[in-house]
C-alpha positions in Angstrom: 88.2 92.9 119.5 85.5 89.9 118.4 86.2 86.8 119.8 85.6 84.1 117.3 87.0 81.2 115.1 89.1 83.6 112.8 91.3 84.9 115.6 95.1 84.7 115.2 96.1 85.8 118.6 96.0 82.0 120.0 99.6 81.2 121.2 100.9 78.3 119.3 104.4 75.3 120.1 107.3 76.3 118.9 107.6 72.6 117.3 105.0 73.3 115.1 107.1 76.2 113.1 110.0 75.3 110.9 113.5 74.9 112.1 115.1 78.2 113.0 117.8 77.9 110.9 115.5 77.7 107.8 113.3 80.8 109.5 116.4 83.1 109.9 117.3 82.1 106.0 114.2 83.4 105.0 114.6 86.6 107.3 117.9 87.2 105.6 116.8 87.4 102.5 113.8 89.8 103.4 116.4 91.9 105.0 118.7 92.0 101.7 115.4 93.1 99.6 114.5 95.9 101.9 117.9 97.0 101.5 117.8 96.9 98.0 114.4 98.8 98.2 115.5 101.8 100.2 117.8 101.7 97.6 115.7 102.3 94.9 113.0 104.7 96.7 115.1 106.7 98.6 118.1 107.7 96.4 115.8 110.4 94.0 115.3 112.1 97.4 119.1 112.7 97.6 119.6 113.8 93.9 115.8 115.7 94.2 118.2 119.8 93.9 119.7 118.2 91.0 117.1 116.6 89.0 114.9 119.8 89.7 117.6 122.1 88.5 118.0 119.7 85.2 114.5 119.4 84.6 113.5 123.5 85.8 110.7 121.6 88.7 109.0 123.3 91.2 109.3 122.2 95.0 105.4 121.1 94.5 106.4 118.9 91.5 109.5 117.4 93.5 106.6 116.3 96.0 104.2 114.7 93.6 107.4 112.6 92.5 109.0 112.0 95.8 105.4 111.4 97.6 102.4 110.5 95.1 103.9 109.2 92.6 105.3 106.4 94.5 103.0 106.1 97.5 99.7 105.6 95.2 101.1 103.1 93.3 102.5 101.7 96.2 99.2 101.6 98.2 96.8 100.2 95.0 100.0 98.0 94.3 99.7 95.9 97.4 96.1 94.8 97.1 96.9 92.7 94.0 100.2 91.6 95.7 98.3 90.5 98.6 95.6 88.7 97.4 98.5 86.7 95.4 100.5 86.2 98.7 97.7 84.4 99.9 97.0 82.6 97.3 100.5 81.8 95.3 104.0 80.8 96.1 105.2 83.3 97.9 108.9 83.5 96.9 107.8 83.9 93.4 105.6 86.3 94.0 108.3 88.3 95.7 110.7 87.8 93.1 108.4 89.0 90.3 107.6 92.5 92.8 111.7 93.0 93.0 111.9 92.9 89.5 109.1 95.2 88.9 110.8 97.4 91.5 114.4 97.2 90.0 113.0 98.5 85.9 111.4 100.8 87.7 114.5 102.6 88.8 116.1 102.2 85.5 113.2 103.8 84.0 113.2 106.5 86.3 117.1 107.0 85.1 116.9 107.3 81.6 113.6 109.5 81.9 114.0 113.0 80.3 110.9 114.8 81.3 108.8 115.1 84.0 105.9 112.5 83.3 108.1 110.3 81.9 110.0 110.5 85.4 106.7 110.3 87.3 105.3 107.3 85.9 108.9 105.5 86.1 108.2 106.5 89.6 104.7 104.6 89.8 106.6 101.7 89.0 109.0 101.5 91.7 106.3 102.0 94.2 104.1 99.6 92.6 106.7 96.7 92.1 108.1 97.3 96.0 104.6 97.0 97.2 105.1 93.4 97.2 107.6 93.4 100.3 104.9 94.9 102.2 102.2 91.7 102.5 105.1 89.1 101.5 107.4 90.3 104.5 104.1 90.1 107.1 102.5 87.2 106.0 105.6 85.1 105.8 107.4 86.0 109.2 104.3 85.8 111.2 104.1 82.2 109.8 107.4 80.7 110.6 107.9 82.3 114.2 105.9 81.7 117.3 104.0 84.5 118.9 106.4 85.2 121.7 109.6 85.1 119.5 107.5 87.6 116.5 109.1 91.1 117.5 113.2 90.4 117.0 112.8 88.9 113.8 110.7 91.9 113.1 113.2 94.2 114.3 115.4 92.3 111.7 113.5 92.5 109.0 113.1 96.2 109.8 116.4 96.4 110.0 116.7 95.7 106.5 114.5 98.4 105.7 115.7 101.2 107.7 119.7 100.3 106.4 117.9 100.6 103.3 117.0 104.3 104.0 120.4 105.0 105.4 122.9 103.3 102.4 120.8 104.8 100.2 121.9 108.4 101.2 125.4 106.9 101.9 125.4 105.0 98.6 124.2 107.7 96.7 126.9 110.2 98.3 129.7 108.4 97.4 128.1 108.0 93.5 127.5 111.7 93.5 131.3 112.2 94.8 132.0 109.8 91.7 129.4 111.1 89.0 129.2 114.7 89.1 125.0 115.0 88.7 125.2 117.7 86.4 127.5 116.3 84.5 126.7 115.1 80.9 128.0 111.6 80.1 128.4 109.4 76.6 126.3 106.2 77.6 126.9 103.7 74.7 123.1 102.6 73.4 121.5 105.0 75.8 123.1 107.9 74.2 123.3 111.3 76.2 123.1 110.8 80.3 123.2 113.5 83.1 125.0 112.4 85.8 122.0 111.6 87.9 120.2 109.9 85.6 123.4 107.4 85.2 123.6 106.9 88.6 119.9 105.7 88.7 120.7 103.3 85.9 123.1 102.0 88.3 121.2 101.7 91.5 118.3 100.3 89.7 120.6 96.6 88.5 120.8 95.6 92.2 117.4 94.1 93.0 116.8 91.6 89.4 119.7 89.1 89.8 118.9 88.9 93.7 115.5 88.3 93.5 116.6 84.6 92.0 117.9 83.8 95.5 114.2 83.3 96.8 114.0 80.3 94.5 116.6 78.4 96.7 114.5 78.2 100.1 111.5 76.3 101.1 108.1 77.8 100.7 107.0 78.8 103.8 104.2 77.4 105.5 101.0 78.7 106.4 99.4 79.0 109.5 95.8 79.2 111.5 93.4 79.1 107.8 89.9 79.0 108.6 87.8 76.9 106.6 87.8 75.0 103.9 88.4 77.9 101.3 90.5 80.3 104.0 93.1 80.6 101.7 90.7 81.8 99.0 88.6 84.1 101.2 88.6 87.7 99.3 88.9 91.4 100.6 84.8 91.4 101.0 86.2 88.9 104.4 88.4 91.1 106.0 86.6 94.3 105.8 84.0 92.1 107.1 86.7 91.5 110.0 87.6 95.3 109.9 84.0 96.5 110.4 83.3 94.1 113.2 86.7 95.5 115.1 86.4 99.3 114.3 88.3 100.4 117.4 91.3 98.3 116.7 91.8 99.1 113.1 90.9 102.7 113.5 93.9 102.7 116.2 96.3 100.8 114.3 95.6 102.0 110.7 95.2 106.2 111.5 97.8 105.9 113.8 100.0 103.8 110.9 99.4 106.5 108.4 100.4 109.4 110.5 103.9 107.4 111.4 104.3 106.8 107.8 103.7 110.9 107.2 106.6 111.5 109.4 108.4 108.7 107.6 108.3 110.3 104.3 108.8 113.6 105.7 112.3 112.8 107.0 113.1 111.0 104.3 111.6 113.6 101.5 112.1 116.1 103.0 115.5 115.7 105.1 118.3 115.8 102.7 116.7 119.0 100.9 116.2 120.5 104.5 120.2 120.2 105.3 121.5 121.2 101.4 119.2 124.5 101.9 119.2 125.6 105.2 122.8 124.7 106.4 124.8 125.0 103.1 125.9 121.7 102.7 127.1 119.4 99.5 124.7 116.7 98.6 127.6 114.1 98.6 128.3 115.5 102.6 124.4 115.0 103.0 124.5 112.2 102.2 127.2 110.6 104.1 125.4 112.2 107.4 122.1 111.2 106.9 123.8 107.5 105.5 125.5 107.3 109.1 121.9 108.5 110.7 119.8 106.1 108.9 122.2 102.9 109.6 123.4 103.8 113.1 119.8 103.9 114.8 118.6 100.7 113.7 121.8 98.4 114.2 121.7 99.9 118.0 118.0 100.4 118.7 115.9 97.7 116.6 117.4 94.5 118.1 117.5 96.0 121.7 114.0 97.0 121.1 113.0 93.4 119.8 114.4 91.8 122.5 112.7 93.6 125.4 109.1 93.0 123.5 109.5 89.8 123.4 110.9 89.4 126.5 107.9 91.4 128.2 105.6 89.2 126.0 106.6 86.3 127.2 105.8 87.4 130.9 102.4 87.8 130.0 102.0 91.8 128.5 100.1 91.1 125.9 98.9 94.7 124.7 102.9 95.4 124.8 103.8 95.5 120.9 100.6 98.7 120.7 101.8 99.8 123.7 105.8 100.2 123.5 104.7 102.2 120.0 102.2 104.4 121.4 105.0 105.4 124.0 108.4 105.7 121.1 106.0 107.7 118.9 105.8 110.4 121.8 109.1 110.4 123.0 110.5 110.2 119.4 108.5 113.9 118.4 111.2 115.9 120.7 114.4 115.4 118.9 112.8 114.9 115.4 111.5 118.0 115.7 114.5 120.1 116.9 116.3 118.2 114.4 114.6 120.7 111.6 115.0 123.4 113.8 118.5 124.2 115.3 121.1 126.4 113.4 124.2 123.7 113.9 124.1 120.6 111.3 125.6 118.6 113.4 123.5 118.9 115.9 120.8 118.2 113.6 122.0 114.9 112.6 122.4 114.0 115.7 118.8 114.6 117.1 117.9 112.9 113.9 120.0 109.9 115.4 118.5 109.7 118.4 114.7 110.3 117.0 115.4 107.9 114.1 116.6 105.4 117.0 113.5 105.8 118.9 111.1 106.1 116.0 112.3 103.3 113.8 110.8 100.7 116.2 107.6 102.0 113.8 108.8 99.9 111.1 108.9 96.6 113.3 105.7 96.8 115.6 103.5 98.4 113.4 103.1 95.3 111.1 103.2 92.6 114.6 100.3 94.6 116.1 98.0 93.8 112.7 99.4 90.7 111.9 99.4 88.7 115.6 95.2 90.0 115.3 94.7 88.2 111.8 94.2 84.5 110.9 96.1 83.0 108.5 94.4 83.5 105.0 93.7 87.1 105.9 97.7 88.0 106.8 98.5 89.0 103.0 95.3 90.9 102.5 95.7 92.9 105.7 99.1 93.9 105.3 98.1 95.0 101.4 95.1 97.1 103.4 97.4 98.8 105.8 99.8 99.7 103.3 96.9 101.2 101.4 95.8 103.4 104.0 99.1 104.3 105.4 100.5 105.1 101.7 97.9 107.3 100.4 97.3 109.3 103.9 100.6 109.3 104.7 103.5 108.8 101.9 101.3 111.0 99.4 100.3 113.4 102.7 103.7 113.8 104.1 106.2 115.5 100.8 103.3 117.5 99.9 101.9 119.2 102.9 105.9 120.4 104.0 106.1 122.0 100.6 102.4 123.4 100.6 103.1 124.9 104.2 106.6 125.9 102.9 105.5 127.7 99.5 102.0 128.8 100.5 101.9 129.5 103.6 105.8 130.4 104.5 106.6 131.8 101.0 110.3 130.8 101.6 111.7 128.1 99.9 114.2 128.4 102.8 111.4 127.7 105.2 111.7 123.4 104.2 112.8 122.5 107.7 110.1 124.4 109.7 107.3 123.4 107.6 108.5 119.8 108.3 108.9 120.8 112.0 105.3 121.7 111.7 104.3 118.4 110.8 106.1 116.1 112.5 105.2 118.1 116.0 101.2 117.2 115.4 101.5 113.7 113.9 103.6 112.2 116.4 101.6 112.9 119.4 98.1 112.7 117.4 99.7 108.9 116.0 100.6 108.1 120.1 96.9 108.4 121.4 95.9 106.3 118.3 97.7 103.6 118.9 96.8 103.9 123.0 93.0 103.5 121.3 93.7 99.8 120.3 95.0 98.9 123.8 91.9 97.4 124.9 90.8 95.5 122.2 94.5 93.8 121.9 93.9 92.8 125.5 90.6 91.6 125.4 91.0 89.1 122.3 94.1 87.5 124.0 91.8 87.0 126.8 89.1 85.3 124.8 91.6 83.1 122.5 93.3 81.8 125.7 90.8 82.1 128.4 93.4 79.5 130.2 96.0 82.6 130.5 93.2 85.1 131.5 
């Protein structure tokens, strides 16, 4: 990587960051909104058989709104949301993003067609967009360098409980409201049962959101120049383009983890209602207990040893400990679509998820610990750009090309995804291995007295 005045890989005191009580606050509530946004993405994947059946969808249409329809607006949605992140207060901008995020949802509940449902869908993506660069930017400003991964993991945390109450959430509302049913909603007027219990889910995020107005603004860090702050995107592909092997590493390899992401989370509950016979509510209770299990054990362990391994000088470790999880991770996902016995199958989705999820925390501290200050929101809005549309849009389409076109067995869901998940993890590995070097070398060059 270029050595030069913009680099934000310099190691800075720990007095110089804000007290950690006031850090952790702000950590809390980013956890709380990525809970509240696996919330709203995730819980059409659970209801997907139902809403299909309602609405006589195809498999391919279920993709475009489970993948697409979210993803692009969630990839062109974080460019504006980043360039405001560096440019705005930060907890407002967040707010307004939740909020955007939350009508989405209800939208997407009282829809009663298929592009009405679609662009409710936009929406959501486009309004939770905004946790991507606010999230990034902020945490890398109020932690040091060698304390950056567990908060991280955290945050993360946040996002992959999201994932996993959704599913358990939405298991226990589906035990409660019958998605086929047809209810009397006063106002509204008629309501299938899914479409109420999307109304529901989508009230969460507004009346939280207010929360961000009761901490500090956090402070920004390492701005270069006298207009850093106001530096557009023409400056950090500027940055990009003098760095190719990095950012081809950490950006090809991001979207191929984020493929795999939306697979499982697409493509997994239909997988286990088709192929093994089981009630959405049940699938939803197992893949609840999946999603949460593997991050409360895995991310903080995982956290702890980067930083610890950080601290003792391994600088390349946060691209490196990635590069290894994505390989080891492809075994069980895998067989996880494969074997005959469900229970099996959530299990080697617990141990894949456990070993995968560490995605969620270190591929954001491998951009961000590269970037200087007034670049941090505009990078993370890049990344989610590229990831999103190759990956998120990829992902729930590809599985149900393979499944339909190539298969021809509806059936076929979980080997199609097999399919997938077997060549992007290994191809995202030796990606991420590509950006070893340059991690190392522009350590080297911002602190030549650690070389």
């Amino acid at each position: 990587m270029t050595a030069n005045a913009e680099t934000g890989a310099g190691l800075s005191a720990e007095a110089d960051y804000p007290p950690r009580l006031q850090a952790w606050t702000m950590v809390l509530i980013l956890l709380v909104l990525y809970l509240i946004s696996g919330l709203d993405k995730n819980i059409v994947a659970l209801l997907a058989d139902d809403i299909g059946k309602q609405l006589e969808l195809t498999d391919q249409q279920l993709g475009l709104l489970l993948g697409p329809a979210f993803a692009i607006s969630f990839a062109f949605g974080a460019l504006p949301w980043g360039w405001a992140m560096d440019r705005f207060d930060r907890r407002k901008i967040l707010g307004l993003g939740v909020v955007t995020m939350s009508l989405g949802t209800i939208c997407s509940g009282i829809s009663k067609t298929f592009p009405q449902l679609l662009v409710s869908r936009t929406i959501v993506g486009g309004g939770e967009s905004v946790l991507i660069p606010g999230n990034q930017s902020i945490i890398t400003d109020i932690f040091p360098p060698e304390r950056l991964a567990f908060p991280f993991a955290v945050c993360s945390m946040g996002l992959k409980l999201g994932e996993g109450i959704s599913f358990a959430v939405g298991g226990l509302l589906v035990a409660v409201i019958a998605p086929s049913a047809v209810l009397m909603v006063p106002v509204i007027g008629d309501m299938h049962g899914w479409q109420a219990i999307l109304v529901i889910v989508g009230t969460t995020g507004s009346l939280f959101a207010l929360s961000l107005l009761f901490v500090q603004p956090p402070p920004r860090r390492n701005l270069v120049g006298a207009g850093g702050g106001g530096s557009g995107y023409g400056r950090y592909l500027r940055y990009m383009k003098e760095n190719p092997r990095f950012f081809i590493g950490t950006h090809l390899g991001g979207a191929l983890g984020v493929t795999v992401s939306a697979i499982v989370n697409a493509w997994g509950p239909v997988h286990f209602i088709r192929s093994h016979g089981l009630a959405t509510s049940e699938v939803g209770v197992w893949l609840g207990a999946v999603m949460v299990a593997g991050p409360i054990i895995g991310l903080p362990i995982h956290g702890l040893v980067i930083d610890r391994l950080f601290r003792k000088g391994k600088r390349d470790v946060h691209a490196r400990y990635l590069s290894i999880m994505f390989a080891v991770a492809a075994l069980p996902l895998v067989a996880a679509f494969l074997v005959t016995d469900y229970r099996v199958g959530f299990v080697l989705l617990a141990v894949g998820n456990t070993l995968f999820g560490v995605f969620g925390m270190l591929g954001p501290v491998v951009l961000q610990m590269m970037l200087p200050g007034h670049l941090r929101g505009k990078g993370a809005a890049v990344l989610a750009l590229v990831t999103a549309l190759a990956g998120m849009s990829l992902g729930p389409v590809l599985v149900a090309t393979i499944s339909q076109t190539i298969l021809g067995d509806a059936a076929s869901i979980g080997l199609a995804a097999a399919i997938c998940i077997g060549v992007c993890l290994p191809a995202a590995s030796a990606l991420y291995a590509l950006a070893l070097k340059p991690i190392s070398q522009s350590y080297r060059n911002a602190n030549p007295q650690a070389a």
